[in-house]
C-alpha angles and dihedrals in degrees: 000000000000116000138212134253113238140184127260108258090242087069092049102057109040094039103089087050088055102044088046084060096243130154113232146164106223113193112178132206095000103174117108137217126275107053119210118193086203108053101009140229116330106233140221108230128195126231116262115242132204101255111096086197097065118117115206124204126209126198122209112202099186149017117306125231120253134203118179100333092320136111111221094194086051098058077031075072102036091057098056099037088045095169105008093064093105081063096053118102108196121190117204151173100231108108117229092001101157084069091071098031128074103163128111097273120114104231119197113183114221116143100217101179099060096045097049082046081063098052086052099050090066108067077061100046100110083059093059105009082098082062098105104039101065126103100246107226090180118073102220137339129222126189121185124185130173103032105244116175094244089046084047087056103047088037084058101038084055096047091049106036100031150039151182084069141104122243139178138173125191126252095041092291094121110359122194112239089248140002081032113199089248093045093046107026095042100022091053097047103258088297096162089181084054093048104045083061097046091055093055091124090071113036092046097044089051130068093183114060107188104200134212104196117208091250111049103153127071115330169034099335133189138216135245151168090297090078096026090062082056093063093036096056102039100257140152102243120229098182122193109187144113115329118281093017099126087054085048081055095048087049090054089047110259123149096245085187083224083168094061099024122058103234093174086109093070097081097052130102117269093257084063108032104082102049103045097062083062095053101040089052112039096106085060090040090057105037086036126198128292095229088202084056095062096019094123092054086042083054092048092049091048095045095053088043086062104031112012108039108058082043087067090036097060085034091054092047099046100047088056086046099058089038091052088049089046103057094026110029116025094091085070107046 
């Protein structure tokens, strides 16, 4: 499968700014180590210039911090911009934001580490590429890093109520006999693409991936290479994540396999979610899937993973951001 050549992210976003002639300031992924959910990230901040007209773009390269409702990074910005917020653009992870923000930022969606995450997934390609055409002897797989208490609970549920699958779950609490989460993920300096193809043994060997997404309460929520790495390796999606999340991949143009894969569950509170799409799907998650039965729709999914996909995405991105530049900042150009 040939792929296609895309832009760094950095073009991208800055690009329609620059074509529309206007000065900014473009600081990209501002947030500093170490987070604190508490407090939030601390944040790299640009110098404010003298020009009133400036626009100043912030990139956010992760997933904010919320407290009741409301981004701390995001008043984070509106305290030190005070009143040149309005002339702020941040651009953020979170999917379908403006829904939950009414301040006078200026918010742009464009999840920047996934898609980065899929440009460097294909220098590896011929690693992972043979994914999707082995016979899966192994009904599903589920790994599960960091132990959140929704992934403990589905981790546990699996291991009591299932079998013929793979499971894992982060801090020693369910290794994997070998490339264990906190030996891959942490030993080979956090390397996704390395560890997608050292875990060949499982992604090849199952045809249901049920995934634990990094956000799984309240939202909005974001998505990462934990779903990515479904589509990549030819793999039905069970997807546990922030409400509404299975619809978000629909709109950005995924096979859900609704069909196959009881997506009912989408729709529940959080205190619900996660268990119901184990148990509206446990027939499936017994008898498993035959891969060579639904291989044209797996290639689809991968395909638009690889080609598609980013191309929406810019698109996306692009049309908001003239428009932005049209109704907020033409009068300065």
């Amino acid at each position: 499968m040939s792929t296609r050549k895309f832009p760094h992210y950095n073009q991208i976003l800055q690009r329609p700014f620059y074509k529309s002639g206007l000065d900014i300031v473009y600081k990209h992924s501002v947030f500093q180590i170490p987070r604190n959910e508490y407090n939030g990230w601390p944040i790299d901040f640009p110098d404010l210039t003298n020009d009133p007209n400036t626009v100043y773009i912030m990139h956010f390269q992760d997933s904010q911090n919320f407290i009741n409702g409301i981004s701390l990074e995001l008043t984070a910005i509106e305290n030190y911009f005070a009143d040149l917020s309005n002339r702020v653009v941040v651009i953020h992870e979170e999917i379908d934001l403006k829904e939950y923000y009414s301040g006078p930022l200026n918010l742009l969606w464009f999840p920047s580490f996934v898609y980065e995450m899929d440009y460097q997934m294909r220098p590896y390609q011929h690693r992972w590429d043979h994914y999707i055409d082995t016979v899966a002897t192994t009904n599903w797989q589920c790994l599960n890093g960091i132990p959140k208490v929704f992934r403990r609970k589905t981790a546990h549920y699996l291991r009591d109520n299932f079998h013929n699958g793979i499971l894992s779950l982060g801090g020693g609490e369910i290794p994997l006999p070998h490339h264990d989460y906190d030996d891959v993920y942490y030993g080979k300096g956090n390397d996704n693409p390395q560890n997608f193809c050292m875990l060949d043994w499982v992604y090849s060997d199952c045809a249901i991936n049920i995934v634990t997404e990094t956000l799984y309460y309240n939202r909005p929520g974001i998505i990462t290479e934990k779903t990515l790495f479904a589509f990549l390796a030819g793999q039905v999606p069970i997807i546990i994540a922030h409400q509404g999340f299975v619809k978000e991949c629909e709109k950005m143009g995924f096979d859900m396999f609704t069909d196959i894969v009881n997506t009912d569950y989408d729709d529940l509170p959080d205190i619900q979610r996660w268990r119901a799409a184990l148990e509206s799907n446990s027939e499936l998650l017994r008898t498993g899937i035959d891969r060579s039965q639904v291989k044209k729709r797996l290639i689809q999914n991968k395909d638009h993973a690889l080609n598609h996909w980013p191309q929406y995405l810019i698109e996306q991105y692009t049309g908001e951001a003239y428009q932005l530049i049209e109704n907020k900042f033409k009068n300065h150009i």
